[in-house]
N, C-alpha and C positions, 0 to 999 in steps of 0.2 A: 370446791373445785378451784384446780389453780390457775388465774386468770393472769398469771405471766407471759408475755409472747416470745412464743418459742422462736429460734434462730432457725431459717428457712434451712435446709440443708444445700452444702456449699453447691450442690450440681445446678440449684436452680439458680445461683450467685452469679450472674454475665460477667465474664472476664474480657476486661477490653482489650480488643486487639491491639498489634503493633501498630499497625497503621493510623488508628483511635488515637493512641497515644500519641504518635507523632504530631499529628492533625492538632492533638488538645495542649500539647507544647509551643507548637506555633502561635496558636491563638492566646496563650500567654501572654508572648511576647508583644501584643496589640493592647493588653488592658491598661488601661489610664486611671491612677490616681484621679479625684474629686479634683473640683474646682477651687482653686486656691483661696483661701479668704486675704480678703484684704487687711495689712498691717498697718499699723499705725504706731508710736510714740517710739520710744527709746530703742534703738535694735533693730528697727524696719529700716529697708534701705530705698532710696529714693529709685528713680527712672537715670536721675545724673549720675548715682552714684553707682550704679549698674555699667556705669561705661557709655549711655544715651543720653541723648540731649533731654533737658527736662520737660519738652511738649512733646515728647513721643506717646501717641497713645495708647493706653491698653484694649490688646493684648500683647501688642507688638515688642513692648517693653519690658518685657517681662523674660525676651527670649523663646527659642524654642528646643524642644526635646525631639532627636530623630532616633530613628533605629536602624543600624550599620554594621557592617563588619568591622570589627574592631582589628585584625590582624587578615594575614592571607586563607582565605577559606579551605584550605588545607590545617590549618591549626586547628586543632581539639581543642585545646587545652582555654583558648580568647576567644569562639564563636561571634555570636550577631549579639549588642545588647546595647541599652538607650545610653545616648548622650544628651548633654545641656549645650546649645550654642549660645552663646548672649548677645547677641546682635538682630537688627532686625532683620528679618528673617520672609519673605514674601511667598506667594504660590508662585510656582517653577519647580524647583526652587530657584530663589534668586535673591541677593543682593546688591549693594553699589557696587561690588568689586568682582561678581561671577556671577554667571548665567546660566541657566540648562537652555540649549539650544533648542528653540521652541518648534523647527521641524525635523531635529530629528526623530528617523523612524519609530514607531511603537511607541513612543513616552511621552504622550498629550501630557503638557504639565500639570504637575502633583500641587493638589489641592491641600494645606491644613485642614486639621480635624477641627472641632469641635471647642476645643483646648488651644489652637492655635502652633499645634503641633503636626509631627510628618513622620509618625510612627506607621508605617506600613508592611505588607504580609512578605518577607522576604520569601527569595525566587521568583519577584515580580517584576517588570520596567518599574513600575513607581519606588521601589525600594531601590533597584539600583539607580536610580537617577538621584533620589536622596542618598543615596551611598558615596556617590564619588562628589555631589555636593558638597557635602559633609566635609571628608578629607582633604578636599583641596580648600574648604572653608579654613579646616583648622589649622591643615599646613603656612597659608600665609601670616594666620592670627598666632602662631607660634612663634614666627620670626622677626613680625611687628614688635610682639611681648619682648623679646633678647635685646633690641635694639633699644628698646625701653628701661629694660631691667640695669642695661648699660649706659644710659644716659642719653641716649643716643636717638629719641621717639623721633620716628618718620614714617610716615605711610607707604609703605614699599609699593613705586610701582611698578606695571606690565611696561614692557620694551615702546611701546607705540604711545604711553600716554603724556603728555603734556598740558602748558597751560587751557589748550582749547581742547583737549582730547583727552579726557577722562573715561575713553571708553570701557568696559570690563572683558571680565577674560571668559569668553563662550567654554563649555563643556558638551562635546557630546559622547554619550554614556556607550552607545551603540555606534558610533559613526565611523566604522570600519567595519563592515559588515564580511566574516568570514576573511575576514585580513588576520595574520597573527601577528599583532603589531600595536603599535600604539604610541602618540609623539604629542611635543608642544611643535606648534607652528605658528611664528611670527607675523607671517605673510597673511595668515587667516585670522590672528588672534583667539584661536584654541586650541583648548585640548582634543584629542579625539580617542577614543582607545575599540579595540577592534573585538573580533569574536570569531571563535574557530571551533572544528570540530577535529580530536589530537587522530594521530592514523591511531586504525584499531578501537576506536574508542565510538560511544555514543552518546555523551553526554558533553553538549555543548561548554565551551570554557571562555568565559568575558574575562575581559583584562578588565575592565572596570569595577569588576567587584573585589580586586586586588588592592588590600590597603597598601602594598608596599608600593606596586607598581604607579597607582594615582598618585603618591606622595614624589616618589621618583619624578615623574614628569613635569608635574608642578614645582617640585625643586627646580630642574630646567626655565623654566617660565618666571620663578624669582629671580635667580642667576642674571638671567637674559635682561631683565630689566636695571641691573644693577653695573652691569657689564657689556654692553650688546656686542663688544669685539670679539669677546672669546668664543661665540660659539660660531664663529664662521672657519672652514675648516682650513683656511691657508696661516693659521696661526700653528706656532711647531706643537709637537707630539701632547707635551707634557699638559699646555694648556687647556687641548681637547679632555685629557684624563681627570683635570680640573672638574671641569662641567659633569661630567659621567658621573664621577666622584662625588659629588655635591649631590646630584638626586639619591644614589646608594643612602648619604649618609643621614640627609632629608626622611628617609623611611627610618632608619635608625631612633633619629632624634626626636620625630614625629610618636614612635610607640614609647616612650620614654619619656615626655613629657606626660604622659596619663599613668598613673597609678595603680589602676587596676595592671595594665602592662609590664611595670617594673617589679610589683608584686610576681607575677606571671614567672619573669625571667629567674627572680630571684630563689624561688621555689623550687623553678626547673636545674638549676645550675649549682644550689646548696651556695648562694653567693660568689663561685668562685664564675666569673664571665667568660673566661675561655675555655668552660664544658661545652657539650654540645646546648645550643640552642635555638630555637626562633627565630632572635634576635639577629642573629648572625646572617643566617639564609638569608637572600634576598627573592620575593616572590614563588614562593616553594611552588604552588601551582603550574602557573606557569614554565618552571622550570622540569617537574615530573612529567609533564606535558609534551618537553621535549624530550624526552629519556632520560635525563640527567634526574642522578638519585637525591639531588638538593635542589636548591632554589638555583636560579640563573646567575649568582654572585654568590661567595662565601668573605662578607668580609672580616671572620679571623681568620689570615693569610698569616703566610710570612714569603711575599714575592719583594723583590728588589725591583728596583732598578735599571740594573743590566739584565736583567730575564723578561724582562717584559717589553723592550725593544721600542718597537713604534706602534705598535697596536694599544690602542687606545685601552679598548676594555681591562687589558692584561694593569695599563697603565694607572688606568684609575683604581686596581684593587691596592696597588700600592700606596697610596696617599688615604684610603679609605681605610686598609692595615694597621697602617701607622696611627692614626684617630684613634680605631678602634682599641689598639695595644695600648694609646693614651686614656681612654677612658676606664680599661680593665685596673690599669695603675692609679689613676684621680681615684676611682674607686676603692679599693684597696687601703690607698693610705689615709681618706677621710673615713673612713668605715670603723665605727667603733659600737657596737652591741647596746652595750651598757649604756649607752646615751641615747642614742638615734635606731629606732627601726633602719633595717637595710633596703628597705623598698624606698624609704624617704629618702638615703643618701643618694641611692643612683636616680632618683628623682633630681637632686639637688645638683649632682652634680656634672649628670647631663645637660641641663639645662646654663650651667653655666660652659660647657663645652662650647654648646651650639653655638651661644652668643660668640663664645673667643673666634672659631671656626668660619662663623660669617663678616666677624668687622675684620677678621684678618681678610679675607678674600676681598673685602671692601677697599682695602687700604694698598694691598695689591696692586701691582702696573694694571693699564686700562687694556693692553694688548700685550702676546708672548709672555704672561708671565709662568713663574717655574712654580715647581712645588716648594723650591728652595726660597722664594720672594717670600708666599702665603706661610711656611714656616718661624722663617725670622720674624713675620709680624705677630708670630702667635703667643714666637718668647718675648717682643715686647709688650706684646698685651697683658701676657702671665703676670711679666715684673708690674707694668701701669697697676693691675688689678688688687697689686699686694697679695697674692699666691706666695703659697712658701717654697722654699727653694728646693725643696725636692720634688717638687710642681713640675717648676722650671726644666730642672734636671729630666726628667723623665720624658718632657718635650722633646728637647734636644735628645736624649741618647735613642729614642724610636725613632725618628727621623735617620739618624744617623744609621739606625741597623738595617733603613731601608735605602743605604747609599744616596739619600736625600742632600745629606749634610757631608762634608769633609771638615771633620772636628779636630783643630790641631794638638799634635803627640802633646804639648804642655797642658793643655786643658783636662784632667782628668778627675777633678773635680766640681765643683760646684759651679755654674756657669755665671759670668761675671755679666752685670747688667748693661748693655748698650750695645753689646758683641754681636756682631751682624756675622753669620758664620757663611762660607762660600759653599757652592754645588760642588758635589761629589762626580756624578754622574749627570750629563746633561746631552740634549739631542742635538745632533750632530749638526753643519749648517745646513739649512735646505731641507731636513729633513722634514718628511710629508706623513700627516696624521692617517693610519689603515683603523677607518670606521667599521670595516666590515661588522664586526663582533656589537656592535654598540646596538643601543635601544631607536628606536624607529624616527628619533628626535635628530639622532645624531649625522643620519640618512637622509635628510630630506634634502632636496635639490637644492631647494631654497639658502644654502648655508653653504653650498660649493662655489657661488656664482656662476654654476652652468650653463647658465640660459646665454652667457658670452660663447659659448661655443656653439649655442643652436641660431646666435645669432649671424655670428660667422660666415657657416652654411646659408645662411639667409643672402646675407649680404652680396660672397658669392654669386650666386643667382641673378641676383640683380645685374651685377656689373654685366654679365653672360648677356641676359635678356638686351640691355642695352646696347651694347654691343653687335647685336643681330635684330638691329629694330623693332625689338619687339619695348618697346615705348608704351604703349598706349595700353588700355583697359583689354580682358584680355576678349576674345570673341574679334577685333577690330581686325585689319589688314594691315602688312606693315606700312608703313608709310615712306609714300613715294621719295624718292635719291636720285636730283640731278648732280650729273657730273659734268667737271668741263675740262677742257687739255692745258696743260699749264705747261709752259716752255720754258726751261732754266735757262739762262746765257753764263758764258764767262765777263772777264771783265773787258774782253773788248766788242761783245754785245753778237761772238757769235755763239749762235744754239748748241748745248752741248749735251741735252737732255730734254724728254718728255716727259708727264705723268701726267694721270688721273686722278680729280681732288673735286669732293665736294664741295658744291654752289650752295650754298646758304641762305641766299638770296632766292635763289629759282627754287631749291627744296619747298620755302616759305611760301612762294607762290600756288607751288603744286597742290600745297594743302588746302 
């Protein structure tokens, strides 16, 4: 007899459901690797040499692992997957330099696992609390690293900190509830990002879970500490577009900095960057949300200068343009096959972008400066950096095609090193920054000096009250007013007039 076992017939086989399946993908996404063994001798890398002081203890030292969106949850193609932070890393989350704000709603603070880790069940609060954690963890650890890479290591700080004020910068994940919005604010030292329900729709949409959008804002929140004049809005047009400009490109440079991401792009676009991409959108969600069939920005533009007026938004896609037409070109002309993978070059040379991009804006007027200031510092940074001259070049003539620059008829050539080139196109005098269009940062009160005109109205008031004896706390009676007759003479001491005038003396008594 044959004692082989037979194969059940497929009816009695359970086929898992969709739902199964989805449920047993997620819980994937939660399994953890074993417990690290400890290294030792040649190759093992210390706790210092990790970027931690050498009494850091383990586990802390070691870093930790979360799980994020890696891109805007509209992307297919980058979903939710783990990353490595190497810093130490607390329950909150939190570190010296960010916070999860510990009452905001729903998100009692997110405990590490087991492993010292904050790999959690996304579409949870604790996922997105660790979510926007994360991004704004690595937004600022990106722009430390460029300033590093440049020679330049400084602890970037938040707008409020000093030598006695090392405060950190609050996040709250949920702290705009049913707002669709979301802003860095000075005056509070956080972030806040909001959550809505779009018309027509039923499935709620966080701004927090938006990689672009948190890197966006935190961009802001850099900026501000680096500059704190530019974002107040009586500086002219151009400088407003600055700031805007700078979170756009903060998302840019933030997915670009990770590998899996430039791989991403590189695949979608067959190398050439001004296909359609990702990349490019800013915040797709959010932006389908409003109707708009793309993200809330497209920065490969081709807007000028004179089209884009005084409105901020319009104005920041033009200097976010002009980057963007810079990095398609850096690309392009470092890009060689046969040598270097394509995902490592725009690796390579985004990240030297970002550094040019930011010590230029560094170096920058402290107030009103143009796009045309941040420019000229960027072709001298190119030349400082020993960039080859079609580097150079390529600076200068995108700028120029976005009326940035007024490049003179003899220049048609290679750009001569030290040549400070003038505005083409610049905002008129007086002319006043239209925020309307901009992100919820650019809106805040706090950055208008408004509160001079509600104090105004204040003031007002008062004089009025005074005026009409009302002096005193309010509930009181006015208080008593002796008068007495005061007799004017001429000069030869006959009367030639009467009035009525307050005794000051007898008033004082009355009281």
């Amino acid at each position: 007899m044959d004692s082989t076992p037979t194969q059940p017939p497929v009816g009695f086989v359970p086929t898992p459901t969709a739902s199964y399946r989805q449920h047993r993908k997620a819980a994937q996404l939660l399994d953890q690797p074993g417990r690290p063994r400890p290294q030792s001798g040649p190759g093992s890398a210390s706790a210092l040499e990790g970027g931690q002081p050498g009494d850091v203890p383990l586990p802390y030292a070691s870093g930790a692992r979360v799980l994020m969106w890696k891109q805007d949850p509209s992307v297919d193609e980058i979903g939710t997957r783990k990353v490595f932070l190497p810093g130490v890393v607390l329950a909150g989350p939190r570190d010296a330099r960010i916070v999860l704000a510990s009452s905001d709603a729903g998100i009692p603070p997110v405990e590490p696992n087991a492993f010292g880790d904050f790999v959690t069940m996304p579409d949870t609060p604790q996922f997105d609390a660790v979510h926007t954690f994360a991004v704004v963890r690595q937004t600022l650890t990106m722009y430390q690293r460029a300033l590093s890479t440049a020679g330049s290591a400084m602890p970037l700080p938040w707008q409020w900190n000093s030598g006695v004020d090392t405060s950190p910068l609050q996040v709250w994940p949920y702290g705009l509830p049913n707002v669709m919005n979301a802003y860095y604010s000075r005056a509070q030292a956080c972030l806040k990002f909001g959550d809505f329900v779009p018309s027509g729709e039923t499935a709620r949409v966080y701004t927090c879970r938006s990689f672009d959008i948190v890197s966006h804002e935190t961009g802001h929140a850099v900026l501000d500490g680096l500059k704190p004049q530019w974002l107040l809005a009586d500086n002219p047009p151009q400088t407003g577009g600055l700031h805007e400009s700078f979170g756009d490109l903060t998302a840019i440079f933030l997915a670009l900095s990770q590998l899996d991401q430039c791989e991403a792009v590189i695949a979608q676009t067959k190398a050439h960057l001004h296909d359609k991409t990702f990349l490019a959108d800013i915040a797709e969600q959010f932006g389908l949300a409003l109707g708009s069939t793309t993200g809330l920005r497209n920065a490969d533009n081709d807007l000028t200068l004179s089209q884009a007026g005084t409105e901020v938004h319009a104005i920041s896609q033009v200097f976010t343009g002009a980057v963007y037409d810079i990095l398609a070109d850096v690309f392009a002309l470092e890009r060689d096959p046969a040598l270097e993978d394509c995902a490592s070059v725009l690796h390579r040379v985004a990240g030297w972008l970002r550094g040019l991009v930011l010590r230029a804006l560094m170096a920058a007027p402290d107030t009103a400066a143009t796009f045309a200031d941040v420019a000229n510092e960027m072709l001298r940074l190119a030349f400082e950096d020993g960039k080859p001259q079609a580097i150079v070049n390529a600076i200068r003539d995108r700028f120029a095609q976005r009326e940035v620059f007024d490049v003179p008829a003899g220049i048609t050539g290679d750009h001569p090193a030290g040549l400070r080139l003038a505005p083409l196109v610049t905002d008129a005098p007086g002319a006043r920054q239209d925020r309307r269009a901009c992100c919820g940062t650019m809106n805040l009160a706090e950055y208008y000096d408004v509160e001079r005109v509600l104090q105004a109205e204040a003031d007002a008031l008062a004089r009025w009250c005074a005026a009409h004896g009302r002096s005193g706390p309010a509930g009181e009676p006015p208080a008593a007013v002796a008068l007495t007759t005061v007799t004017v003479t001429d000069g030869s001491g006959a009367a030639v007039a009467t009035t009525a005038v307050v005794d000051l003396g007898a008033t004082d008594r009355l009281r």
